[in-house]
C-alpha positions as CSV (number, residue, x, y, z in Angstrom):
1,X,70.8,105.9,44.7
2,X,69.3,109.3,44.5
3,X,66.2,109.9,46.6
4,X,63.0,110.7,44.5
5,X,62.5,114.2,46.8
6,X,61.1,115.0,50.0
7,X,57.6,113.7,50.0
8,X,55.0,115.3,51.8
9,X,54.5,114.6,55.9
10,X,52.1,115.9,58.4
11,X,52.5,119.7,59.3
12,X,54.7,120.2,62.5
13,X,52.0,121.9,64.2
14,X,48.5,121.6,64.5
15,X,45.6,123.2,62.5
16,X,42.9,122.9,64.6
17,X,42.6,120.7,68.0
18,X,40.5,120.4,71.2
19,X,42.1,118.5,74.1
20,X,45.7,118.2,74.3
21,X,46.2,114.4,73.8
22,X,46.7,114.1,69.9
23,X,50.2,112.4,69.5
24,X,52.5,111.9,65.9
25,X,55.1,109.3,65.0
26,X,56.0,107.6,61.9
27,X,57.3,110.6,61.0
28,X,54.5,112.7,61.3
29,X,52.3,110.6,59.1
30,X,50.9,108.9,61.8
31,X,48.3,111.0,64.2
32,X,46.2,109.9,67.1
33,X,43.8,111.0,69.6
34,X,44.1,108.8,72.9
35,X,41.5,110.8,74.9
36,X,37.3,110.3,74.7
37,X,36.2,114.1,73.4
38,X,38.9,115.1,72.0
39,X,39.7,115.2,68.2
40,X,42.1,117.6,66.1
41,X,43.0,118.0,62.2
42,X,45.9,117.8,60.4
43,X,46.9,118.8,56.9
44,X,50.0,118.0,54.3
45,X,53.2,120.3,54.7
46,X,53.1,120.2,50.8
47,X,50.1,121.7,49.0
48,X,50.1,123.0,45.5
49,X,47.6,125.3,43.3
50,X,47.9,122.9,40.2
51,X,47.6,119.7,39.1
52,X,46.7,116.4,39.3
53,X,47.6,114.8,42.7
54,X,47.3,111.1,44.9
55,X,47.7,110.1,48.4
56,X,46.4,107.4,50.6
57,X,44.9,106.9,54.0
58,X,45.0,104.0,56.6
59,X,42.5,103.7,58.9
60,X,44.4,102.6,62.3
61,X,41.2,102.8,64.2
62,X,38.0,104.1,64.1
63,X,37.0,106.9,66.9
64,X,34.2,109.5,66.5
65,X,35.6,111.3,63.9
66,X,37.5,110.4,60.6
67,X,37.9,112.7,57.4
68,X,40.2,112.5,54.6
69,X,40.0,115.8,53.1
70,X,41.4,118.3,51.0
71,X,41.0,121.7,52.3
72,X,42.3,125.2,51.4
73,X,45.3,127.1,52.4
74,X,43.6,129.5,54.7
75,X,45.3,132.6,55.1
76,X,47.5,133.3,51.8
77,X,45.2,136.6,51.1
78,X,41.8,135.9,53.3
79,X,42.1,138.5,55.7
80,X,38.4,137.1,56.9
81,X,39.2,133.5,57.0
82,X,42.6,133.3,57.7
83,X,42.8,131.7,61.2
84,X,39.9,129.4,60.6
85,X,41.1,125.7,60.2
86,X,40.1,123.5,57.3
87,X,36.7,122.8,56.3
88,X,35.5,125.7,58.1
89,X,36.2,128.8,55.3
90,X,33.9,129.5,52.3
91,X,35.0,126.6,49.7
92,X,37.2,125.6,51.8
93,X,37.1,121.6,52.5
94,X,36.1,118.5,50.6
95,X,35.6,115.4,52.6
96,X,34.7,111.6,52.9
97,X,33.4,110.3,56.3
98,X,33.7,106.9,57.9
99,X,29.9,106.9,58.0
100,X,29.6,107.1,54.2
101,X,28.4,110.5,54.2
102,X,30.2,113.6,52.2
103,X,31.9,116.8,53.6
104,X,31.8,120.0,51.8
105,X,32.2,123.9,53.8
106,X,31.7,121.9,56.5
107,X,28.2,120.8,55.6
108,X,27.7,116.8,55.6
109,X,25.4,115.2,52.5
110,X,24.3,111.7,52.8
111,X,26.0,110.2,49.5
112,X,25.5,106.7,49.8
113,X,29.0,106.0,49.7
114,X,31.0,103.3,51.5
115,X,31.6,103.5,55.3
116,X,35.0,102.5,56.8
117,X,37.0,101.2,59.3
118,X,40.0,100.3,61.2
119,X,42.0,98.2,58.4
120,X,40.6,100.1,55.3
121,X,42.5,102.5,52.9
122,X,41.0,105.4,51.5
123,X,42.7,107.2,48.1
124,X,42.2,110.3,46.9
125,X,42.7,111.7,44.0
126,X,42.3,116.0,43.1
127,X,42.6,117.6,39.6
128,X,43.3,121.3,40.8
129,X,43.0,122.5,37.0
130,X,39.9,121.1,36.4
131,X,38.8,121.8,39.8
132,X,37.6,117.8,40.2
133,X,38.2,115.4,44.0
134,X,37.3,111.5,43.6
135,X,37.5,109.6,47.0
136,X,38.2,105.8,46.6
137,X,38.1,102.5,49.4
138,X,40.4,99.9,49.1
139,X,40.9,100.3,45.6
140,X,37.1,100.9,44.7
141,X,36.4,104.5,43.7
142,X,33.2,106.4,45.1
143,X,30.4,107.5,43.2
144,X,32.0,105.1,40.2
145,X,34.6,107.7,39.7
146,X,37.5,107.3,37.0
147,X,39.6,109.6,37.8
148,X,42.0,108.6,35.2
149,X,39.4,109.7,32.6
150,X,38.0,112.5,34.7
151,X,34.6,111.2,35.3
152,X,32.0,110.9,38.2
153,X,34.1,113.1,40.6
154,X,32.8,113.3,44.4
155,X,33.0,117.0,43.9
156,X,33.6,119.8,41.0
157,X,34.1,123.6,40.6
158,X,35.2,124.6,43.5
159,X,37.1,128.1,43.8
160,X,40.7,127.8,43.2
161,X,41.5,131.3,44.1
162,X,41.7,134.1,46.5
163,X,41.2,137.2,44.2
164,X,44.1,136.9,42.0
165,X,46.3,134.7,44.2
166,X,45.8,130.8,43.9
167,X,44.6,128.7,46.5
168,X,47.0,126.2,47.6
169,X,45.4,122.3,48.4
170,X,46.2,120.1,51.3
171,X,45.2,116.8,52.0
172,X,44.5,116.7,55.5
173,X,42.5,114.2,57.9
174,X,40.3,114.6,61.0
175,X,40.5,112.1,63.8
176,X,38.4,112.0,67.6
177,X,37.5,110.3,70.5
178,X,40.8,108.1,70.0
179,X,41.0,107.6,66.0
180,X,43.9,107.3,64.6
181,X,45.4,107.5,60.8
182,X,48.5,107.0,58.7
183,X,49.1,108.6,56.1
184,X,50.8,108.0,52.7
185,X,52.3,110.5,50.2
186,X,54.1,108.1,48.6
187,X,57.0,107.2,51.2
188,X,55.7,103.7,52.3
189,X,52.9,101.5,51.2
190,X,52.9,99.5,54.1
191,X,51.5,102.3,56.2
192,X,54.5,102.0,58.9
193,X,53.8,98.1,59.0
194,X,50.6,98.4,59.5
195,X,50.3,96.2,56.0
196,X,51.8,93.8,55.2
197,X,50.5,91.8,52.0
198,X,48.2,93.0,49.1
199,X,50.4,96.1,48.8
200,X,51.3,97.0,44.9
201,X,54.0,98.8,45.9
202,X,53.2,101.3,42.9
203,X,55.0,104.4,41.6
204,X,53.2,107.2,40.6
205,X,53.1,107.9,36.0
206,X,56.8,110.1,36.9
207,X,58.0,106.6,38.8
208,X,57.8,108.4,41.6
209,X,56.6,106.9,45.2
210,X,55.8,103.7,47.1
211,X,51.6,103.2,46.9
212,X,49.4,100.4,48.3
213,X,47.0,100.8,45.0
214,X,48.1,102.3,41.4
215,X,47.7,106.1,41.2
216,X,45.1,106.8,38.2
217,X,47.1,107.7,35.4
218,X,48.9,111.3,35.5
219,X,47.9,111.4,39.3
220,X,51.2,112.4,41.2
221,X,52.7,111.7,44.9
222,X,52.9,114.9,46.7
223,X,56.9,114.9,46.4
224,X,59.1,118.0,45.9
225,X,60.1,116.2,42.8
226,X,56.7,116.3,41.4
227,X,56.4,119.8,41.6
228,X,57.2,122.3,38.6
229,X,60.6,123.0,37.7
230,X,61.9,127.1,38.8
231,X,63.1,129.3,36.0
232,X,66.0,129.9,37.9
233,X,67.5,125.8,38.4
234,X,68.7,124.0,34.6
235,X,66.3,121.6,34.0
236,X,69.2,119.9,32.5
237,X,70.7,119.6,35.6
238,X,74.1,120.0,33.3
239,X,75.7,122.3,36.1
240,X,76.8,121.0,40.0
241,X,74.7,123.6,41.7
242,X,72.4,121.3,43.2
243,X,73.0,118.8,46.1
244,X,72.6,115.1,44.7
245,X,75.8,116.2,42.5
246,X,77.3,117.4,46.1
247,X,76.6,114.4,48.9
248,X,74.9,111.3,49.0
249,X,74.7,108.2,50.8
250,X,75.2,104.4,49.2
251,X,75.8,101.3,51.2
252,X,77.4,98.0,49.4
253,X,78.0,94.5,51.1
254,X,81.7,93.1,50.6
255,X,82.6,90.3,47.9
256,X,86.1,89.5,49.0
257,X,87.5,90.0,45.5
258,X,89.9,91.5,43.9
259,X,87.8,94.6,43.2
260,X,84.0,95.7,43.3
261,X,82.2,98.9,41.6
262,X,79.8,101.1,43.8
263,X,77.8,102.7,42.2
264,X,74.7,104.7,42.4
265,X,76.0,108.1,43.6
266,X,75.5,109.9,40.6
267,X,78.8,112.2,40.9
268,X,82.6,111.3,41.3
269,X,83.0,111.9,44.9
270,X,86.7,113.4,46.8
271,X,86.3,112.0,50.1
272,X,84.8,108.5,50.3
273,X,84.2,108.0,54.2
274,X,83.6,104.1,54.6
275,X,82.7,102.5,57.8
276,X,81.6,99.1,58.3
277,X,77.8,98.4,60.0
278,X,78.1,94.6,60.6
279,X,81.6,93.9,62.0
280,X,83.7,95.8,64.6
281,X,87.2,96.0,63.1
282,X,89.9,98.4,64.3
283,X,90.2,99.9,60.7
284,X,86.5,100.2,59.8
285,X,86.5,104.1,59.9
286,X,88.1,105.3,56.8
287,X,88.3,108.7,55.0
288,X,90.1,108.3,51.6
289,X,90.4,111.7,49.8
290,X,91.3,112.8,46.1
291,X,93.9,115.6,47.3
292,X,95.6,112.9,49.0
293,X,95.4,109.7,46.5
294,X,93.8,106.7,46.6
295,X,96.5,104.7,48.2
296,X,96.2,107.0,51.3
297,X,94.1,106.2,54.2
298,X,92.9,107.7,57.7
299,X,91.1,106.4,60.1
300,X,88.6,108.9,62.2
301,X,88.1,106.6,64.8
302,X,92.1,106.4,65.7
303,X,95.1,109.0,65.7
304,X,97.2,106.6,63.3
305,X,99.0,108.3,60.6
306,X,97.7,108.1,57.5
307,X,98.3,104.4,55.8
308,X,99.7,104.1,52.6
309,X,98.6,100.5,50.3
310,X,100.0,99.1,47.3
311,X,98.3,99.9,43.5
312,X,96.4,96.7,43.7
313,X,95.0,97.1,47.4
314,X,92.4,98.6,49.5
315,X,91.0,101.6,47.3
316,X,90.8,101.3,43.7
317,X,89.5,104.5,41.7
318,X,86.9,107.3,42.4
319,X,84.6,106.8,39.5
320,X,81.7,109.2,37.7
321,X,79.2,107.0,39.5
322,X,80.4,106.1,43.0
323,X,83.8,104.0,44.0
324,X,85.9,100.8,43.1
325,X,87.0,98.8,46.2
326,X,89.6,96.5,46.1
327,X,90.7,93.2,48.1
328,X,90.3,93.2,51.9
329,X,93.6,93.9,52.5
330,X,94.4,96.3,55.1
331,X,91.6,98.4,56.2
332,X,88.7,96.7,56.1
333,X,86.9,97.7,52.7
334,X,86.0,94.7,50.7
335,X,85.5,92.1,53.2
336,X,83.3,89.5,52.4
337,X,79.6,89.2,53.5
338,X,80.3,92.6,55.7
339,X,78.1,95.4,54.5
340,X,79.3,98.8,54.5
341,X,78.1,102.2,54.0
342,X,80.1,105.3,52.7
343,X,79.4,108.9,52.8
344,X,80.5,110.8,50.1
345,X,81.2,114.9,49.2
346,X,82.5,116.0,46.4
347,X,85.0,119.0,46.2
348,X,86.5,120.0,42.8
349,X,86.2,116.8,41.2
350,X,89.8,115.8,42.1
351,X,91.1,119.1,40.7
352,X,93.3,121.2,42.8
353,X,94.7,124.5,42.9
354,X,97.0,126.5,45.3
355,X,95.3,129.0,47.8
356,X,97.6,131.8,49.2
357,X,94.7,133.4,51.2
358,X,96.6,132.6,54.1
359,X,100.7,132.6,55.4
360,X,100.5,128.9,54.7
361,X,100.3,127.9,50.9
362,X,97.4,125.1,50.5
363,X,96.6,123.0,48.1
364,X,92.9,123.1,48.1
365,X,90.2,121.7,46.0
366,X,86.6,123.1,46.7
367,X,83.0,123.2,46.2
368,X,81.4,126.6,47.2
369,X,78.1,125.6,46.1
370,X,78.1,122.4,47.9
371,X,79.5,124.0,50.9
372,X,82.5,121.5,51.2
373,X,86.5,122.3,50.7
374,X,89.6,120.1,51.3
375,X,92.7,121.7,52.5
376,X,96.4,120.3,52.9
377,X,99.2,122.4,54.0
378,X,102.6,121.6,55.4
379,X,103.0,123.3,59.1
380,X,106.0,126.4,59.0
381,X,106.9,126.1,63.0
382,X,105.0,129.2,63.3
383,X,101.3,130.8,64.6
384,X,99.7,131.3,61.1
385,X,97.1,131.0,58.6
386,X,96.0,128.5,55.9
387,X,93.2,129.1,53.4
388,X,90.3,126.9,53.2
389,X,88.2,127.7,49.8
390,X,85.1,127.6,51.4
391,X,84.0,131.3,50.4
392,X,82.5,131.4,53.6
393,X,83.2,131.1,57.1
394,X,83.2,127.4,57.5
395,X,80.8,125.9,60.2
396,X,82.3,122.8,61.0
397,X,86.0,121.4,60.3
398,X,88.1,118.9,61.0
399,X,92.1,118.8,60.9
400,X,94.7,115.5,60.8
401,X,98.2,115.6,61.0
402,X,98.8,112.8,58.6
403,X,102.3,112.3,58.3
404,X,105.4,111.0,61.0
405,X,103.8,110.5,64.3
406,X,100.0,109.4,65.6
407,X,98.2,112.8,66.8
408,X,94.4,113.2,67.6
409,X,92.0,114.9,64.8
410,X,91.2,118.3,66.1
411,X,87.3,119.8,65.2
412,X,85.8,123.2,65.7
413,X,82.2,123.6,65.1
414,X,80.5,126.4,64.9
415,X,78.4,126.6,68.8
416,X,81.5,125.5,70.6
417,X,81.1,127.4,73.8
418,X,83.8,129.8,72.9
419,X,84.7,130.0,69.1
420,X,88.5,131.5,69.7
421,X,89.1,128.4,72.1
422,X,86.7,125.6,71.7
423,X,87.5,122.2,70.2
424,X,86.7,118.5,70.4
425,X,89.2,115.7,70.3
426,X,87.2,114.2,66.6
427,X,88.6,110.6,67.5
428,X,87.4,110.7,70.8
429,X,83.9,110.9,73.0
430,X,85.6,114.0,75.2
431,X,83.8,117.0,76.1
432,X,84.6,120.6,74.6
433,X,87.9,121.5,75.8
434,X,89.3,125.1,75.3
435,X,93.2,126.2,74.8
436,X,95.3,128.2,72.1
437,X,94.9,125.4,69.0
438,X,93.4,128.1,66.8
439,X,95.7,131.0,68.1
440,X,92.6,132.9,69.8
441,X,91.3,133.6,66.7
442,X,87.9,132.6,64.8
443,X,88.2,131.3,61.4
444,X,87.1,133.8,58.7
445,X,85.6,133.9,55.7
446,X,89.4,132.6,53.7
447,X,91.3,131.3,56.7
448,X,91.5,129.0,59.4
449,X,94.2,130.3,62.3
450,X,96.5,127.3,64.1
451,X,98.8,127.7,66.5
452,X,102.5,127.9,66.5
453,X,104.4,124.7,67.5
454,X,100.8,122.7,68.5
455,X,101.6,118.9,67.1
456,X,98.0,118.4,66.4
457,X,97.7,121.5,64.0
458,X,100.9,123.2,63.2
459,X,104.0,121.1,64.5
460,X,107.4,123.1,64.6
461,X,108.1,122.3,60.8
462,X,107.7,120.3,57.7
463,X,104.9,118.3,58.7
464,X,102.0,117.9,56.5
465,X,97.9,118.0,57.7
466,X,94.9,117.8,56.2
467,X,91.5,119.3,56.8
468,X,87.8,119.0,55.7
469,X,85.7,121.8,56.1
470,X,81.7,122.3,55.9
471,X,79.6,125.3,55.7
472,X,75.7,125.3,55.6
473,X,74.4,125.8,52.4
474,X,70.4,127.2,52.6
475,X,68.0,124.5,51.6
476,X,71.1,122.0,51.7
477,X,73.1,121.3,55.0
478,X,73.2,122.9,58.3
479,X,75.0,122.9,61.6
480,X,73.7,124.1,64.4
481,X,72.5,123.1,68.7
482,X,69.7,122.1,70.6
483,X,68.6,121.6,74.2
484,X,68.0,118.0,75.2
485,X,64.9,117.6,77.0
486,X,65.7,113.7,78.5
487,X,62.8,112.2,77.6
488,X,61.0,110.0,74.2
489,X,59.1,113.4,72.6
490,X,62.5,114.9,72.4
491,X,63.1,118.1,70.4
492,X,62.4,118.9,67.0
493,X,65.3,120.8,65.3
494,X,64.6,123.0,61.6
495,X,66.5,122.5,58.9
496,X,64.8,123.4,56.3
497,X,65.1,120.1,53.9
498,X,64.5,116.3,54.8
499,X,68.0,115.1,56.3
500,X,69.8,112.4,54.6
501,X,72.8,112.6,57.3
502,X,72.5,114.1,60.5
503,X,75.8,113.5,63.0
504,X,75.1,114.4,66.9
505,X,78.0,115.4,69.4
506,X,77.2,116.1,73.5
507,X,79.0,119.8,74.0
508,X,80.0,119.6,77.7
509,X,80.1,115.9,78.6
510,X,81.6,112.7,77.2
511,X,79.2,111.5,74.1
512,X,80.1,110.0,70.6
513,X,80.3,111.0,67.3
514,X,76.7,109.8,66.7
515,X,75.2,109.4,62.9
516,X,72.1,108.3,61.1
517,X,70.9,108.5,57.6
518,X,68.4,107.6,55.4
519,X,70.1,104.9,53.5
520,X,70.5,102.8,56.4
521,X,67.2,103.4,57.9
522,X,64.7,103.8,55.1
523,X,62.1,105.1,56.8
524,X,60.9,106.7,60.2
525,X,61.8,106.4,62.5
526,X,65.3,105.8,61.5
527,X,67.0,103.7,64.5
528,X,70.6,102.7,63.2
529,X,73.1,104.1,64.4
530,X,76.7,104.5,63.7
531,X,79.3,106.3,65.6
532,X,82.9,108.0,63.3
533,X,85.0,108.0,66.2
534,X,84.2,104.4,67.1
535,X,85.6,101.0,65.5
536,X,81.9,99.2,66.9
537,X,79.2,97.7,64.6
538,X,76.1,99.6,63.6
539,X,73.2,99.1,66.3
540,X,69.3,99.7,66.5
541,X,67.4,101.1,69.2
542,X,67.9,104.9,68.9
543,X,64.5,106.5,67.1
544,X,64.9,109.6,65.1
545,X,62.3,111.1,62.5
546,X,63.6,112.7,59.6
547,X,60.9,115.1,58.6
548,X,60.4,117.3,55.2
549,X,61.6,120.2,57.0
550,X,64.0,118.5,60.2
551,X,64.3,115.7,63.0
552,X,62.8,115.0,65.4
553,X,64.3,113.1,68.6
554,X,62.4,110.0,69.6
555,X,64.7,109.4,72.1
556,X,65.7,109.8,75.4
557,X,69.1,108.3,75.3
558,X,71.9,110.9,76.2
559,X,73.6,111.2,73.8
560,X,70.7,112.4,71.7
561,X,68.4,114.0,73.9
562,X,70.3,114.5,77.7
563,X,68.2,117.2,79.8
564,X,69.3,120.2,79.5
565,X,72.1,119.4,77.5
566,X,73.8,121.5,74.7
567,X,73.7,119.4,71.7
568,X,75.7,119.7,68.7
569,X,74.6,118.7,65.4
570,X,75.3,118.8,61.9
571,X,72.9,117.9,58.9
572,X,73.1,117.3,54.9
573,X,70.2,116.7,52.1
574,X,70.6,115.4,49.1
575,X,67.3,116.6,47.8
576,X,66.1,119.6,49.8
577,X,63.6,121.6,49.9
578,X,65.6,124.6,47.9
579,X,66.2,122.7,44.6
580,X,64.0,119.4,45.7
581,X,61.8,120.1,42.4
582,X,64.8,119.5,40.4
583,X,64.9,115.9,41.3
């Protein structure tokens, strides 16, 4: 099932604090101050200049301070205001206080509205257009607003521009002397579990978002899907240039049947990488392709030649929606009562073609735009060259020998310490190791080098390999490090888009294949985990936040977040920030 975009979270940094004891989770939807004196503000990392627009805010607790606001972009084109934090520029903040009273350019007016407290929810609603803000409690709108009919707003005409450039709108919160609020953009009406009954669970008037109360009509979640379409993206979505056509994520449980449709991917995938969460099976880790054919199977998690099944077993059909399964017959697909979840690229849409970039023919089926090739090529007893279709210098790949003999899957990502040498052992936890496997040479832009006579990569002769092959695409996926810092507030790594897959992999020292996405773990912080090169069930425990723009570790478990350790990682989106207001 697609996502319904990346909805708006807390900004990474702060916007205006005094003390140093304001602390995030949830995500960064939740903020606190833990410290008598100290109080700090925070605003939404989406903020548009039109519009109508909903969120809500649960109170956690009550401290000195507590705003729900919606303030300006400071610092577009005011060259006087622009490192002044919200509420504090000329037209700059509208807000509701727990003590009833109003907040406008940081001036407070006695309104008699509602006061509030730990346990209460406070809506807002802002017409940008018509320059209108209506503040509501627990379903009860202030000042017997209606915002759905544009009536009785807390506050009108306020300036919308700097000069000739729009203003952009946050909705932002203020919290002291240990406050502490959660905020909803439309990810989870239940505040993080903080509620747990009365909850609508409401969609915005585009069915977008999770609410506590009912958005007035035509009053959006702040989601990148929400916002307005680019001239350059077909509102059609008839081409594959954008990434829910590209990856996604479904999960299915097993019927033990003779077959079973997933669907819900909304493209016809070419690898299908299953793994089963709630059994540990030898055979739960495989990678069927559509270069290879459905009856053939690989298992990440083992050196095993591929596996070849009957018409009627295992792996049915890739579909226009998702998959078919068949019975539980050999590797573990279809077993009954065990749920599953399968990750899913798509490359050429099962068509091939043969690539003579290299001294190796290929038979390669690839998507540049998704970032994602497949690549099969029978080894000459030579040190040569086999094209990958990528268009681009690929940033992570991995390579099977799937024929005669059990050999280990050989990876190269892109920060291996030395990228003429470097490689990992895919089916195993080892460290980086370094030798000749790519023949001293970097892959390029067309080809991937392997050495001569190397059984894992380019036997003597007449052996045939496969290889998968990633490269970031901007907005999309991305591969990169980080330094682990050993402790809970690990590091926050940029992506640029709300992960739905990240994988983790220790550089220097033994650590697994780790993995975590968004349709196991709905929302932050995610704590299932999953490993490719292990057979083990799916465990909890391990906390990371996917965030509009990145992770953030919320561990400090070793594998994730060892001090001082080099960290490998790769991530994909399925509705990033680049093209998320096509979704």
């Amino acid at each position: 099932m697609a996502s319904s975009g990346n909805f708006a979270t807390l900004l990474n940094g702060l916007l205006y604090q005094v003390g140093t004891n304001t602390t995030y989770s949830l995500g960064n939807l939740k903020y606190q101050s833990s410290t008598s004196g100290e109080y700090s503000l925070q605003a939404s990392t989406l903020a548009p200049s039109s519009g109508k627009w909903y969120a809500e805010m649960y109170v956690n607790t009550v401290g000195n301070l507590n705003f729900l606001c919606l303030v300006g972009d400071v610092g577009v084109s005011d060259t006087t205001n622009r490192d002044a934090y919200p509420n504090r520029t000329s037209n700059g903040g509208m807000g509701y206080a727990q003590t009833g009273f109003v907040r406008f350019n940081n001036s407070d007016t006695s309104s008699g509205y509602s006061t509030y407290t730990t346990g209460d929810i406070i809506q807002i609603a802002f017409d940008i257009d018509n320059t209108k803000v209506w503040f509501g409690k627990n379903n009860t709108w202030q000042n017997s607003g209606d915002p759905a009919n544009g009536t009785n707003a807390s506050y009108t005409n306020w300036t919308t521009t700097y000069g000739t450039l729009p203003r952009h709108w946050h909705v932002a919160g203020n919290i002291g002397n240990t406050g502490a609020n959660t905020f909803n953009f439309g990810g989870d009406s239940s505040f993080g579990g903080a509620k747990t009954s009365g909850s609508a669970n409401a969609s915005d008037s585009n069915s977008v978002g999770n609410f506590f109360y009912t958005p007035p009509n035509n009053f959006l979640a702040l989601s990148s899907s929400n916002l307005p379409l680019s001239d350059d993206i077909d509102p059609a979505q008839t081409d594959d240039d954008y990434p829910s056509k590209q990856f996604g994520v479904v999960t299915y449980t097993g019927n033990g049947g003779a077959s079973q449709s997933i669907t819900g991917l909304g493209f016809q995938p070419d690898l299908v990488w299953l793994k089963q969460r709630s059994a540990s099976e030898a055979y739960s880790n495989n990678l069927i392709d559509s270069t290879r054919g459905r009856s053939k199977t690989l298992y990440s998690s083992r050196a095993d030649a591929e596996a070849t099944s009957a018409s009627d077993r295992d792996f049915g059909t890739f579909d226009s929606d998702g998959f078919t399964v068949l019975d539980d017959y050999n590797t573990n697909m279809n077993q009954s009562s065990i749920t599953n979840v399968a990750w899913c690229w798509r490359a050429g849409g099962g068509v091939t073609s043969s690539n003579t970039d290299g001294s190796i023919t290929t038979t390669v089926q690839s998507s540049t735009s998704g970032g994602f090739s497949i690549s099969k090529y029978t080894s000459n007893g030579s040190g040569q060259t086999f094209g990958h279709g990528l268009g681009a210098t690929p940033d992570w790949f991995i390579i099977k020998k799937i024929d005669n003999q059990a050999r280990n899957w050989m990876s190269w990502h892109k920060d291996v310490s030395t990228t003429t040498t470097g490689y990992f052992r895919f089916n195993t936890d080892n460290a980086e190791e370094n030798d000749t496997l790519w023949n001293n040479t970097a892959p390029t832009s067309s080809v991937i080098s392997v050495q001569k006579d190397t059984t894992e990569v380019n036997s003597p002769s007449g052996d045939s390999y496969i290889c998968y092959a990633w490269r970031g695409i901007e907005g999309f996926s991305k591969f990169g490090k980080y330094t682990g810092n050993g402790n809970a507030d690990g590091p926050f790594v940029y992506t640029g888009f709300r992960p739905r897959l990240i994988f983790v992999k220790l550089r220097n020292s033994a650590g697994d294949w780790w993995i975590q996405d968004t349709a196991r773990s709905t929302f932050n912080p995610l704590s299932k985990y999953i490993a490719w090169n292990r057979n083990d069930a799916e465990a909890t425990g391990i906390d990371v936040d996917f965030l509009s723009n990145g992770f953030k570790i919320r561990t400090s478990s070793g594998d994730f977040n060892s001090s001082g350790a080099t960290i490998l990682y790769g991530a994909w989106g399925d509705v990033p920030t680049k093209y998320g207001n096509t979704f």
